[in-house]
TIZAMAR-230877 format. One record per residue (C-alpha): x, y, z. Coordinates in steps of 0.5 Angstrom, whole numbers, plus 500, padded with zeros to 3 digits. Example, Ala and Ser with C-alpha at 12.3 -4.5 7.8 and 13.67 -1.06 7.14 Angstrom:
# TIZAMAR-230877
px	py	pz
525	491	516
527	498	514
//
This chain:
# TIZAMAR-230877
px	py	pz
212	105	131
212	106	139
214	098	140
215	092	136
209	089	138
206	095	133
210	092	127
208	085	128
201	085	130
200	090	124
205	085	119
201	080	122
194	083	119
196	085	113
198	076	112
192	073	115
187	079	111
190	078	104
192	070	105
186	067	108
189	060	107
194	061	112
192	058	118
197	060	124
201	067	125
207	067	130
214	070	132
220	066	128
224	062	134
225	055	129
219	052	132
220	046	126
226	045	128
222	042	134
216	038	132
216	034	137
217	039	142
213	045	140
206	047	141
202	044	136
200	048	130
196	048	124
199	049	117
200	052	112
203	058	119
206	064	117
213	065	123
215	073	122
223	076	125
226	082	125
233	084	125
235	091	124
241	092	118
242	099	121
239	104	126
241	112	125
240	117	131
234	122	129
235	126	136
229	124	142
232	117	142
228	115	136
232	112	130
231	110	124
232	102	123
234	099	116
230	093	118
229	086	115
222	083	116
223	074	115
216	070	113
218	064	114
212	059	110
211	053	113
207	047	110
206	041	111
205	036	105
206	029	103
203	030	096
208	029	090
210	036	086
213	032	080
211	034	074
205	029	072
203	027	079
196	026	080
196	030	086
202	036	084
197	042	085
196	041	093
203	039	093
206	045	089
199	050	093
205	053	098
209	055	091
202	060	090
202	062	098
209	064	097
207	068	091
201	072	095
205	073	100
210	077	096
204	081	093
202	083	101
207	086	102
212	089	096
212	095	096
207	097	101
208	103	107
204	102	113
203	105	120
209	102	122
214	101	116
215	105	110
218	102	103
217	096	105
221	092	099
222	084	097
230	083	098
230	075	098
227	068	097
230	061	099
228	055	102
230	054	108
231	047	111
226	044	116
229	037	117
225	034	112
217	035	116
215	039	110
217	045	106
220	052	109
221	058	104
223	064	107
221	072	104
225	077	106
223	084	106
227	090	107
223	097	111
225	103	115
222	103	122
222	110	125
223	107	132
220	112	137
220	107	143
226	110	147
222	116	146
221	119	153
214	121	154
211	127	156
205	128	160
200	133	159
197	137	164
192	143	165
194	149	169
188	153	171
191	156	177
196	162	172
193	169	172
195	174	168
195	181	170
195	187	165
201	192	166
203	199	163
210	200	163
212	207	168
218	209	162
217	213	158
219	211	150
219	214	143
219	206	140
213	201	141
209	202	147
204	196	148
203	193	154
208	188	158
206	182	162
207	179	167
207	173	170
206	172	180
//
């Protein structure tokens, strides 16, 4: 990974591709908490935070990152999920969101991430607007977005110019080169 925009957008993909009901993707930063004063944004929305649990140091700055990956499923519903409720199948359609998303992504490897894994589900509370589950997952990230970079560069202006030794020795006697 050479930036976490990497891992976010890829994350992001696999969601919107395997979800198709989903009809929002954004970074985590409690956006339901502030309704009123937020961007509006359609439901159901999928929000997505990184934390790093542990980093080793690989050498060249790059790190390999025990990362949580957080989906939060928002979705908005005033339909009742009692049992025998005329409308519970749209109430409960979140229930089958948060099921797909756990099929996106358990045990998954990507471009970004390896061993992607599912390490936790909970309701989260959203202040009454509508019903919060966060999934949590657990990665490894190889971060090489520290890693200093190179430019490569053709040299053409080199010769290389052929010499024989003058010394006269029993052992190998190819040729030695050298370098103006």
């Amino acid at each position: 990974m050479e930036a976490w925009t990497d891992l976010y957008t890829e994350i992001g993909t696999i969601l919107k591709t395997k979800i198709k009901e989903i009809r929002w993707i954004d970074l985590w930063h409690e956006q339901v908490s502030y309704l009123t004063d937020e961007l509006p944004f359609p439901v159901p929305a999928i929000f997505i935070s990184f934390s790093t649990n542990n980093c080793i140091d690989k050498g060249l700055l790059i790190q390999d990152c025990d990362t949580q990956v957080d989906i939060y499923l928002y979705y908005e519903t005033f339909s009742d999920t009692y049992q025998g409720s005329f409308n519970q199948d749209s109430a409960i359609e979140f229930m089958r969101s948060v099921t797909k998303i756990h099929q996106a992504l358990h045990g998954t490897t990507g471009d970004n991430y390896s061993s992607m894994r599912r390490v936790d589900m909970r309701r989260e509370e959203s202040g009454g607007a509508g019903n919060l589950y966060r999934i949590s997952f657990a990665c490894i990230i190889e971060d090489a977005s520290a890693k200093v970079q190179y430019d490569m560069q053709m040299v053409n202006d080199i010769e290389i110019e052929r010499t024989h030794s003058t010394h006269e020795s029993t052992a190998d006697s190819s040729p030695l080169y050298f370098i103006p």
